[in-house]
SEKEKOL-90131 format. One record per residue: residue in one letter; x, y, z of N, C-alpha, C, O in turn. Coordinates in pm, whole numbers, plus 50000, padded with zeros to 5 digits. Layout:
N
AXYZXYZXYZXYZ;...
***
This chain:
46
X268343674866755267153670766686267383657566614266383650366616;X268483652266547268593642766505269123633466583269573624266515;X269253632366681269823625266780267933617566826267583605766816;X267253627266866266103625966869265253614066757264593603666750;X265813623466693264653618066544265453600166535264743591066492;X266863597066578267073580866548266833576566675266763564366684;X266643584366802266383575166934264453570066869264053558866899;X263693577866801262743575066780262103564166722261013559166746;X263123560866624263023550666441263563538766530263023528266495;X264523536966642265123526366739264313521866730263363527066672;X264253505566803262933493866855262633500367007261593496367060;X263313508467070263033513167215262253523967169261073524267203;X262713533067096261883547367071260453545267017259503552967032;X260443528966924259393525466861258143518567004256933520767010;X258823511967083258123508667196257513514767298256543509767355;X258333532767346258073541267395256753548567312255753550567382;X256683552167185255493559667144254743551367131253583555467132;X254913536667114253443528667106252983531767259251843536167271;X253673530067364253103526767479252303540767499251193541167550;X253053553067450252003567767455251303562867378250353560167452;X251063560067299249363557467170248403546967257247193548867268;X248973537767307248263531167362247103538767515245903536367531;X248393551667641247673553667700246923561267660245713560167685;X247653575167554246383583667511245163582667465244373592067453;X244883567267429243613561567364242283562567492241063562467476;X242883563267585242223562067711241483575967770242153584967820;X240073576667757239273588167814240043597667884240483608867857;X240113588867998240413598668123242133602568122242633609068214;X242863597868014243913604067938243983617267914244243627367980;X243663614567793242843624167686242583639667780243113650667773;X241553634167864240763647367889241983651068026241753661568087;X243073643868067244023650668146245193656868081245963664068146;X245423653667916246263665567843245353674167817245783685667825;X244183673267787243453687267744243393692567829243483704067786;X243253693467961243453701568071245013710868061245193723068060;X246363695068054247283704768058247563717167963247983728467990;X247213711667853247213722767736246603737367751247023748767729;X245293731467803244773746867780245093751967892245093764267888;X245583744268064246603752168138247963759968076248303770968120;X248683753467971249543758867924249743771667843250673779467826;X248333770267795248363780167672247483791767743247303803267703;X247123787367827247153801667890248273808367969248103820567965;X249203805468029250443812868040251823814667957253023812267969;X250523822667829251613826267745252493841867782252113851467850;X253313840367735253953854167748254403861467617255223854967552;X254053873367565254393877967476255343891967513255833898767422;
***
């Protein structure tokens, strides 16, 4: 997890989540994680 958390705070890790903010801004983004999600969350297993 912390290995994580400084690849993130990096200028690469900082360039990688802009470039996600940038595509998720995008409609037809958007409405292709909300698909995966609620694919996901329906094969929950308890």
């Amino acid at each position: 997890m912390q290995r994580l958390q400084m690849f993130l705070r990096s200028p690469r890790g900082q360039r990688i989540v802009d470039q996600g903010r940038h595509q998720m801004a995008k409609p037809e983004n958007q409405a292709r994680a909300r698909r995966l999600f609620s694919k996901l969350q329906g094969r929950k297993r308890y």
